[in-house]
FIFIKE-100617 format. One record per residue (C-alpha): chain; residue number from 1; x, y, z; residue in three letters. Coordinates in steps of 0.05 Angstrom, whole numbers, plus 5000, padded with zeros to 4 digits. Last residue first. Layout:
<pts>
cadena, num, X, Y, Z, residuo
A, NUM, X, Y, Z, ALA;
...
</pts>
This chain:
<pts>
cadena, num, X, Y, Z, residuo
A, 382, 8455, 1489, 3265, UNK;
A, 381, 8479, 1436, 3320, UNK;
A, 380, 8481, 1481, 3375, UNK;
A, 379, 8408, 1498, 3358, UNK;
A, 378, 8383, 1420, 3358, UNK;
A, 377, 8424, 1401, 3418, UNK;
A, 376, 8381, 1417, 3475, UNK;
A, 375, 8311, 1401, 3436, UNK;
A, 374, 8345, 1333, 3417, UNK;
A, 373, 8354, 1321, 3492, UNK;
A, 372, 8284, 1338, 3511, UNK;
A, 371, 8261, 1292, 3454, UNK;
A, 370, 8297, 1229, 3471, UNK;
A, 369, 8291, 1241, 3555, UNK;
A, 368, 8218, 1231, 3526, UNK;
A, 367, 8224, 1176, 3490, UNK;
A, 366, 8264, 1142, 3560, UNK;
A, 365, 8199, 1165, 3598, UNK;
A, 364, 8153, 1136, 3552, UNK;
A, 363, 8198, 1061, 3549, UNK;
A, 362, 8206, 1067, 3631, UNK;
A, 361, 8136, 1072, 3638, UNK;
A, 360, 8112, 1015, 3592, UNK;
A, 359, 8156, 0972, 3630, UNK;
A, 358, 8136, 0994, 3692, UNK;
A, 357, 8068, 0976, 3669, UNK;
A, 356, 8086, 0910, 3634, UNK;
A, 355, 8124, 0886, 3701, UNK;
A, 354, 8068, 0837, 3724, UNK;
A, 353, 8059, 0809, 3649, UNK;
A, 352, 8135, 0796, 3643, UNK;
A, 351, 8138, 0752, 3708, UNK;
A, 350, 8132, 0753, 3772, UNK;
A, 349, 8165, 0709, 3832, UNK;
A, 348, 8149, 0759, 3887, UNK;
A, 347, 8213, 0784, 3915, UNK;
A, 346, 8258, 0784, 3851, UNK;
A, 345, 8208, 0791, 3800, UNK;
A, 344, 8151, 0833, 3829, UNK;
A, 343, 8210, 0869, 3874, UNK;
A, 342, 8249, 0884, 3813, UNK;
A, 341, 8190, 0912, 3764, UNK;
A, 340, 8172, 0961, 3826, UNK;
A, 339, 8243, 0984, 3831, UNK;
A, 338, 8245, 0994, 3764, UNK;
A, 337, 8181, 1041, 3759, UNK;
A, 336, 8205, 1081, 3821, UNK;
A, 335, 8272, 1089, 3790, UNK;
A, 334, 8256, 1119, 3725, UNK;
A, 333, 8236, 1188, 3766, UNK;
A, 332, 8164, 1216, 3751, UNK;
A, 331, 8130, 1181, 3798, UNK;
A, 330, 8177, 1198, 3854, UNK;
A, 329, 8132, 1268, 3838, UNK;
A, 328, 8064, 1232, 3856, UNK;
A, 327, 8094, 1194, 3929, UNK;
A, 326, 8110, 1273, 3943, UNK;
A, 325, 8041, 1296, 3917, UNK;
A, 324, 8005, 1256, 3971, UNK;
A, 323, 8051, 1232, 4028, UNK;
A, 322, 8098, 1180, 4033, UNK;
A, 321, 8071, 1102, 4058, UNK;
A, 320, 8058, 1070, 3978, UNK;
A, 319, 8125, 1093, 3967, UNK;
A, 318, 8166, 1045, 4010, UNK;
A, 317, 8224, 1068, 4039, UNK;
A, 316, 8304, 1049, 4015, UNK;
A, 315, 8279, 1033, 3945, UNK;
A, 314, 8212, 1065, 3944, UNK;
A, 313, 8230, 1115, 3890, UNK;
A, 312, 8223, 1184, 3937, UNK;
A, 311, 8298, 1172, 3969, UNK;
A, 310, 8335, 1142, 3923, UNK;
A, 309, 8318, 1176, 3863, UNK;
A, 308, 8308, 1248, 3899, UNK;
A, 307, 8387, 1232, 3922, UNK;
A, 306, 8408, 1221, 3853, UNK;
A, 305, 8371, 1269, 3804, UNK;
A, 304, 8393, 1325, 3839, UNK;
A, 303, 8462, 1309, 3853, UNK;
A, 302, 8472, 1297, 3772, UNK;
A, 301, 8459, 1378, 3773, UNK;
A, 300, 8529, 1381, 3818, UNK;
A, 299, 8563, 1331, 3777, UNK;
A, 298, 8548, 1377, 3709, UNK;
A, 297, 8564, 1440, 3750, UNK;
A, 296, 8635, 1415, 3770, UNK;
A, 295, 8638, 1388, 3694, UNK;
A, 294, 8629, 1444, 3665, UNK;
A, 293, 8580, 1485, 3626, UNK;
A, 292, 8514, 1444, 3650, UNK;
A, 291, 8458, 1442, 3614, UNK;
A, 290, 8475, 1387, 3553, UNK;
A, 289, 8518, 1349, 3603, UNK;
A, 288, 8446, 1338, 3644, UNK;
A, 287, 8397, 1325, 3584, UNK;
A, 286, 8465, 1270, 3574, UNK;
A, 285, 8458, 1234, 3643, UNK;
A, 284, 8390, 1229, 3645, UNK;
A, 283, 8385, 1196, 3577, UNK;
A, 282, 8429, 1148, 3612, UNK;
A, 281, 8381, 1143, 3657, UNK;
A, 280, 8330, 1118, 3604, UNK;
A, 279, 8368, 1078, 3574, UNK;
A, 278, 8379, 1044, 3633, UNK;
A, 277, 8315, 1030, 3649, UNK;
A, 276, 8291, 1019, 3583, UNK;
A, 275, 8342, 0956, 3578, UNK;
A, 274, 8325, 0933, 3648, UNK;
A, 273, 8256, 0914, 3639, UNK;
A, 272, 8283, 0869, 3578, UNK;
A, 271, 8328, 0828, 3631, UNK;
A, 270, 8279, 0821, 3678, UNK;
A, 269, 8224, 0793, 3645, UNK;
A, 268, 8287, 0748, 3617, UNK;
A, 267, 8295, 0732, 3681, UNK;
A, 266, 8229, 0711, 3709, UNK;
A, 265, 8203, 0709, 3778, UNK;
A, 264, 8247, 0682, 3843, UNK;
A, 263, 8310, 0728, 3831, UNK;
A, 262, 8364, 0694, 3872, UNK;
A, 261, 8374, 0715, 3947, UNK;
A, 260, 8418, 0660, 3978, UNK;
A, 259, 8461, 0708, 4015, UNK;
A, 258, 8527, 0708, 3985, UNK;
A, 257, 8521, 0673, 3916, UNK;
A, 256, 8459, 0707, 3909, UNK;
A, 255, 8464, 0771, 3919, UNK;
A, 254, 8524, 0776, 3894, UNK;
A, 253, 8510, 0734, 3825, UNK;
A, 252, 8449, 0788, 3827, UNK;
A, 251, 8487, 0849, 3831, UNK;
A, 250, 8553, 0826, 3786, UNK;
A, 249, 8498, 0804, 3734, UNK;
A, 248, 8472, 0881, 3731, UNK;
A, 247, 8537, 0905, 3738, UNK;
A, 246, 8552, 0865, 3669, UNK;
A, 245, 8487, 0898, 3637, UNK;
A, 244, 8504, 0967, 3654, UNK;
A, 243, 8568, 0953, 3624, UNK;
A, 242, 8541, 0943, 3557, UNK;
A, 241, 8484, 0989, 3562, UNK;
A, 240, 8541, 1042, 3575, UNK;
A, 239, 8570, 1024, 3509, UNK;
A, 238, 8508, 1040, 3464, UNK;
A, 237, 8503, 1102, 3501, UNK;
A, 236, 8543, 1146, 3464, UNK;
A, 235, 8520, 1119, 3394, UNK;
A, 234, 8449, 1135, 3424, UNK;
A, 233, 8472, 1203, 3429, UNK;
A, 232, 8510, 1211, 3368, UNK;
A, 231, 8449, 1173, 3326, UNK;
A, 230, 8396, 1224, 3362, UNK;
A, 229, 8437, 1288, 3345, UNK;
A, 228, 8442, 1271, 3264, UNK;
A, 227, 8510, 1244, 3247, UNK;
A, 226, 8560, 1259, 3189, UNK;
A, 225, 8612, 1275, 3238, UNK;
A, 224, 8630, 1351, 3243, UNK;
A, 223, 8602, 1361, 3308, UNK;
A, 222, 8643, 1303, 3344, UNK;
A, 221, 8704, 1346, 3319, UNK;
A, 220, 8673, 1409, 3348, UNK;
A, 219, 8665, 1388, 3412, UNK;
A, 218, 8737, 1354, 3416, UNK;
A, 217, 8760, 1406, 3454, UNK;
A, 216, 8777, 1376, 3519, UNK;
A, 215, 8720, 1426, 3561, UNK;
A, 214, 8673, 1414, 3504, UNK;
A, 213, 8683, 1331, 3493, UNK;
A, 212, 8682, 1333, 3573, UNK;
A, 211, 8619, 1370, 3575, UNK;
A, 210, 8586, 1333, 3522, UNK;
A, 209, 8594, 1264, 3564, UNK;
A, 208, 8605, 1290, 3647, UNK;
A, 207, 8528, 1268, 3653, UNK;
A, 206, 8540, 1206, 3622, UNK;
A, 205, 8587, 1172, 3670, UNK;
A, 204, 8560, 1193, 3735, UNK;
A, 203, 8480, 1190, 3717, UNK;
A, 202, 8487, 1113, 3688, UNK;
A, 201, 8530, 1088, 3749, UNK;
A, 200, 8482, 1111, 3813, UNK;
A, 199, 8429, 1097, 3783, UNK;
A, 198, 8456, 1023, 3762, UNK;
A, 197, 8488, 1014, 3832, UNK;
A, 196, 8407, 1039, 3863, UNK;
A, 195, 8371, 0994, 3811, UNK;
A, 194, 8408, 0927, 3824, UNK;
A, 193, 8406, 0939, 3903, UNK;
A, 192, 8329, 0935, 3890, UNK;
A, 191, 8321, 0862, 3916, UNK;
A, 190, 8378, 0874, 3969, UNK;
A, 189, 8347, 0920, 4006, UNK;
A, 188, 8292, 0880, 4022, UNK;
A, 187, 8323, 0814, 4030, UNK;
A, 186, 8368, 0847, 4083, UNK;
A, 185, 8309, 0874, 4116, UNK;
A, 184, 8294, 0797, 4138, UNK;
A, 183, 8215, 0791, 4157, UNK;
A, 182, 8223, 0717, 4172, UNK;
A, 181, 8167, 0703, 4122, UNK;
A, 180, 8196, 0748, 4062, UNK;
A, 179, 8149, 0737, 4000, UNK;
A, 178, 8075, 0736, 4049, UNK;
A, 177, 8075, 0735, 4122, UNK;
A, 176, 8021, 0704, 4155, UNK;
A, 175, 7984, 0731, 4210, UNK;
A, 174, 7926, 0700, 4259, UNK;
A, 173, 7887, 0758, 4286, UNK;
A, 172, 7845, 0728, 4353, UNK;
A, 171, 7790, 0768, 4361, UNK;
A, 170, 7758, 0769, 4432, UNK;
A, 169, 7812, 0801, 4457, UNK;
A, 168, 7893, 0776, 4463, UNK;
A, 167, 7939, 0827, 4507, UNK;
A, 166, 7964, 0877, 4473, UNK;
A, 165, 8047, 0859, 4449, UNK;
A, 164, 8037, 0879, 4370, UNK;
A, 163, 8034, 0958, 4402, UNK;
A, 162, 7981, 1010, 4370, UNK;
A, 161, 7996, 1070, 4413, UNK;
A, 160, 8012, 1111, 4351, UNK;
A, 159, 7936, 1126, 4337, UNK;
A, 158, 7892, 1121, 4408, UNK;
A, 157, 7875, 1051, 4402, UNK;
A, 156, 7783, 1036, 4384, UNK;
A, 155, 7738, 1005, 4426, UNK;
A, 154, 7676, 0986, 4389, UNK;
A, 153, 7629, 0975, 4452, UNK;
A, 152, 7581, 0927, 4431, UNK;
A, 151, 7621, 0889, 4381, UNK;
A, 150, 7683, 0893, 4428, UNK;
A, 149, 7753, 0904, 4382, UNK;
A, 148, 7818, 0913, 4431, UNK;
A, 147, 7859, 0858, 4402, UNK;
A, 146, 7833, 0859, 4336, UNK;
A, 145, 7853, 0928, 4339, UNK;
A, 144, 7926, 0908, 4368, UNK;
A, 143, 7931, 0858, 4329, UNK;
A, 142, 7914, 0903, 4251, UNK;
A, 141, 7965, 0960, 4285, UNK;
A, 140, 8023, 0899, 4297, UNK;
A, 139, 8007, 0871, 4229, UNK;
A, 138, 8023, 0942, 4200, UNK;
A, 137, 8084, 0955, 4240, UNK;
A, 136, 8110, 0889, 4219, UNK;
A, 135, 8101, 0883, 4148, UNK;
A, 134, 8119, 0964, 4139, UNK;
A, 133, 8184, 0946, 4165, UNK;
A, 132, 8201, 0881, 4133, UNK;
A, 131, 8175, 0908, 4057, UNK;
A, 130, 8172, 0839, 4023, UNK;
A, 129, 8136, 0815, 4080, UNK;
A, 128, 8066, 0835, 4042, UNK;
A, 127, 8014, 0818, 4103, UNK;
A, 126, 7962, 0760, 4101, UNK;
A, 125, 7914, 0771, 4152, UNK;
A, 124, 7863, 0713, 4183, UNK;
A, 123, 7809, 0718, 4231, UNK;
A, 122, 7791, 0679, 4291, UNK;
A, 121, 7734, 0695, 4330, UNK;
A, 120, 7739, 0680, 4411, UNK;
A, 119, 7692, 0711, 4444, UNK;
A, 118, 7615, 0689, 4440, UNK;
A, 117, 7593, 0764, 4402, UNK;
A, 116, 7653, 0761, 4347, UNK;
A, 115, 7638, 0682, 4344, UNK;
A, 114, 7572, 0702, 4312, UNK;
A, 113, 7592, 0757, 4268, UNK;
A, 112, 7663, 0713, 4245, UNK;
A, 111, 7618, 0653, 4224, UNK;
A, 110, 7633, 0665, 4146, UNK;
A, 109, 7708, 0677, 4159, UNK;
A, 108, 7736, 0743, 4157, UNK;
A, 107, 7800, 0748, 4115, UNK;
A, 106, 7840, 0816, 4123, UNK;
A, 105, 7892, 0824, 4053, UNK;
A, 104, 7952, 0870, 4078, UNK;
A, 103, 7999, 0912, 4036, UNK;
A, 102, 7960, 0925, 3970, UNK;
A, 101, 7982, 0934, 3902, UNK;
A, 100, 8046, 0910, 3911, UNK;
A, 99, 8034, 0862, 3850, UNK;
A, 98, 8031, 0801, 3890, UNK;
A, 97, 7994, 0833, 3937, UNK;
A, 96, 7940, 0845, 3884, UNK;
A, 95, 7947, 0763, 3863, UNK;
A, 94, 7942, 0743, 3940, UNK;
A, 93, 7869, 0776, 3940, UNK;
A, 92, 7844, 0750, 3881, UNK;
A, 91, 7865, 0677, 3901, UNK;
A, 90, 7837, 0687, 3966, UNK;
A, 89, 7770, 0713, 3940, UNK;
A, 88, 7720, 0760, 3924, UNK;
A, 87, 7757, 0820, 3948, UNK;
A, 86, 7740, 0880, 3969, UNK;
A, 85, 7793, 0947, 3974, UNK;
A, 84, 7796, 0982, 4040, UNK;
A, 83, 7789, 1056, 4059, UNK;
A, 82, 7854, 1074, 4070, UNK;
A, 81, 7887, 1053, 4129, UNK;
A, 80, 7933, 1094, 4187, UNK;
A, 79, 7877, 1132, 4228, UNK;
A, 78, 7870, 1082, 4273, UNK;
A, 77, 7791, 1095, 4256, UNK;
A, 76, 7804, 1057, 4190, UNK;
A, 75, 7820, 0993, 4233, UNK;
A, 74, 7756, 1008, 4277, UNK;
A, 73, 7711, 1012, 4207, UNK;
A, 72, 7727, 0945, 4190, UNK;
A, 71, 7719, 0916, 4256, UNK;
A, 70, 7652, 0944, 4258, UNK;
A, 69, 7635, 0911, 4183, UNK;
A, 68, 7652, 0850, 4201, UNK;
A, 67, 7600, 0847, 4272, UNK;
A, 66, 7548, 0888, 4236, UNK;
A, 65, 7554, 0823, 4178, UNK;
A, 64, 7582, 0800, 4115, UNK;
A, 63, 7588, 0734, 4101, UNK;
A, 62, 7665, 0710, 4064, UNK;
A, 61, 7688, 0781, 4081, UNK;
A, 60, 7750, 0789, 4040, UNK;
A, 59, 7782, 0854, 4052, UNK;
A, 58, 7847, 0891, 4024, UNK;
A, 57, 7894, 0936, 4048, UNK;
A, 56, 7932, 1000, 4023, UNK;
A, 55, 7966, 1034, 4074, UNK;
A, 54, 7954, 1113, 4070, UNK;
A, 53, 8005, 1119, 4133, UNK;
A, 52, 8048, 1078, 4170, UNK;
A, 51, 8104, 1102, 4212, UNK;
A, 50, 8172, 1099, 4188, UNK;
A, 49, 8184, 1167, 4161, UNK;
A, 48, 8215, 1195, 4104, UNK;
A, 47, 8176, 1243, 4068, UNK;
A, 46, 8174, 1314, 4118, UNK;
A, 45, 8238, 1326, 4149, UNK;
A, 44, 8285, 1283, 4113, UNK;
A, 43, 8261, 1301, 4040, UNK;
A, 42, 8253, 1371, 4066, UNK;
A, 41, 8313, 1380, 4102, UNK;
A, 40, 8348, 1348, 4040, UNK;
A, 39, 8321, 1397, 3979, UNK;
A, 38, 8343, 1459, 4032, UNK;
A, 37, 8411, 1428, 4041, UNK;
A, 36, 8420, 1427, 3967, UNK;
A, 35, 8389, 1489, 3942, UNK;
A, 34, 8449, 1535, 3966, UNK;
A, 33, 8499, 1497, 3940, UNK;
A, 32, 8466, 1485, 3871, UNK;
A, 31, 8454, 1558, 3859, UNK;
A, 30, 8518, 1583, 3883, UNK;
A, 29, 8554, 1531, 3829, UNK;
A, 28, 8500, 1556, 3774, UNK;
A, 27, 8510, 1635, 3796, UNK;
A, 26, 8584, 1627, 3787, UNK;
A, 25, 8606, 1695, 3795, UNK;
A, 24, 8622, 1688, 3869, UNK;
A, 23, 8662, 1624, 3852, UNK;
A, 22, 8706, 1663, 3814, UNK;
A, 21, 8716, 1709, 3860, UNK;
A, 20, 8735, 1654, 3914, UNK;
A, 19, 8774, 1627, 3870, UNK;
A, 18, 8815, 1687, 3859, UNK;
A, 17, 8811, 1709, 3929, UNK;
A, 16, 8840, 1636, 3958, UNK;
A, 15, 8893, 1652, 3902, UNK;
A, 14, 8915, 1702, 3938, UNK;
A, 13, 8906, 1677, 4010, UNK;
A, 12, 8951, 1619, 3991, UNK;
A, 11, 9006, 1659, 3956, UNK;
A, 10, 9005, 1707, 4022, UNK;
A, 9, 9013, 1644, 4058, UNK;
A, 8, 9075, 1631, 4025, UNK;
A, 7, 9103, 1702, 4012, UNK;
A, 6, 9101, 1711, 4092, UNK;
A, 5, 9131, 1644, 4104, UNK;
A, 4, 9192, 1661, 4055, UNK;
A, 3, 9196, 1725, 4091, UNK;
A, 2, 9196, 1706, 4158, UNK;
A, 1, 9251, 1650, 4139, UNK;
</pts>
């Protein structure tokens, strides 16, 4: 019995050294490993947060006066605006929001400088309740600094004490909540859940594509086909659209079906924005299988473009809140664009002429996957 235990483990711990030496060698696998945990600390330690920054807001003073132009000036001294956008009118205003080009639109009413000085001015804020959390924090700064605003004396909150429960000032904020009036998160999540399963989907399957057809042997065979490198890969993907497309209707018929969200805009809009969409990530998928050497590396790599995807896109946090350079790089992943299209369809009712930007995006990014991936192949295919 000692010696059949002894030969056991010493099995185990042998071929525990010939992994393990194997694994030392493997400079991609090491690689990966190592950069991992450093790529998360800094997503989680420096771009997500929930407190407002750079918010992008609108203003529509009806008569400008000292008295507008002080309140103004005390919500950019909280530190958490940019400088504001004007507006000419409500309908101008409520078109930007509709695009998620602004969060807030701040209405001052043509007697605002006079009633400012008696007590009592009313003024009117129309906040983008498609994003719950960002809604509320930033209508709870813009109360709390109407709250506090004196015409003479310009108080101003210490930034992060803002608090939606100050006690009412000589400005009373009125707020309305624009797309998601009861401020539900599940709304929010659940207008970009769409983009995340597809994601998610079109970077699995593809990525493990050439490297399976290399590892199984059938390389070659595909080689020998009378077939130039952009008609295989767009033969691959052909069928992936396909299924893309039925998870696509399983997201919304969920959505819907259980918790009354239905896609308020257009659906064809929707329909053609997906198409480059998951083209492109499909594209993704393939640059990916023509890097890696196996398929550990190639689901490794595929890490990469995942959690970056989710995180910097605006699909779990909005974008418009992360820092400069970081919100610029989530630029460059085909999920930012989509989940913009979604939320101007789903949330806000839009149609094909609110989603032609993403649109365009997607179609440029998916031509380039194209020529990247045709550079990979071109001198294994000599």
């Amino acid at each position: 019995m000692r010696g059949a235990g002894g030969g056991f483990w010493s099995n185990v711990l042998a071929m525990a050294f010939r992994e393990g030496s194997v694994m030392r060698h493997d400079r991609a696998f090491l690689g990966v490993v190592t950069a991992q945990p450093v790529m998360m600390l800094l997503l989680m330690g420096l771009v997500l947060s929930n407190e407002p920054a750079n918010v992008p807001w609108l203003v529509l003073d009806r008569t400008p006066s000292p008295a507008s132009r002080a309140l103004v000036q005390d919500v950019l001294a909280t530190g958490y605006f940019l400088p504001p956008r004007a507006v000419a009118s409500t309908r101008e205003g409520e078109a930007l929001l509709a695009r998620g080009e602004a969060l807030a639109l701040l209405v001052l009413p043509s007697d605002f400088g006079r009633d400012a000085v008696r007590g009592g001015a009313a003024v009117q804020v129309l906040l983008d309740g498609a994003d719950p959390l960002s809604a509320a924090r930033v209508g709870g700064i813009l109360r709390a600094t109407a709250a506090s605003f004196d015409p003479t004396l310009r108080a101003v909150p210490a930034r992060g004490r803002a608090s939606p429960s100050v006690a009412r000032g000589p400005v009373d904020l009125r707020g309305r909540f624009w797309f998601n009036a009861t401020l539900t998160d599940r709304d929010f999540f659940l207008a970009t859940l769409a983009g995340m399963l597809l994601t998610n989907l079109c970077l699995s399957v593809t990525s493990l594509g050439l490297v399976g057809e290399r590892e199984s042997g059938t390389y070659e065979q595909t080689l020998a086909l009378p077939t130039r490198p952009l008609e295989m890969v767009l033969g691959k993907l052909v069928p992936y659209v396909v299924v893309c497309y039925g998870v696509l209707a399983i997201a919304l018929l969920g959505a819907g079906l259980g918790f009354g969200i239905w896609p308020r805009g257009s659906l064809p809009a929707l329909l053609l924005l997906t198409l480059p969409f998951v083209l492109g990530s499909l594209a993704i998928g393939v640059f990916v299988s023509t890097l890696a050497r196996s398929s550990a590396q190639a689901v490794f790599i595929t890490v990469f473009f995942i959690m970056p995807s989710f995180v910097l896109s605006g699909v779990l946090l909005p974008y418009q809140l992360m820092p400069d350079g970081v919100r610029q790089v989530g630029a460059l992943l085909p999920l930012r664009w989509y989940q913009i299209g979604l939320r101007r369809i789903v949330a806000r009712g839009g149609g094909l002429d609110d989603v032609a930007v993403p649109l365009l995006a997607l179609t440029l990014f998916f031509a380039a996957m194209l020529a990247l991936i045709r550079w990979r192949l071109r001198p294994r295919l000599a």
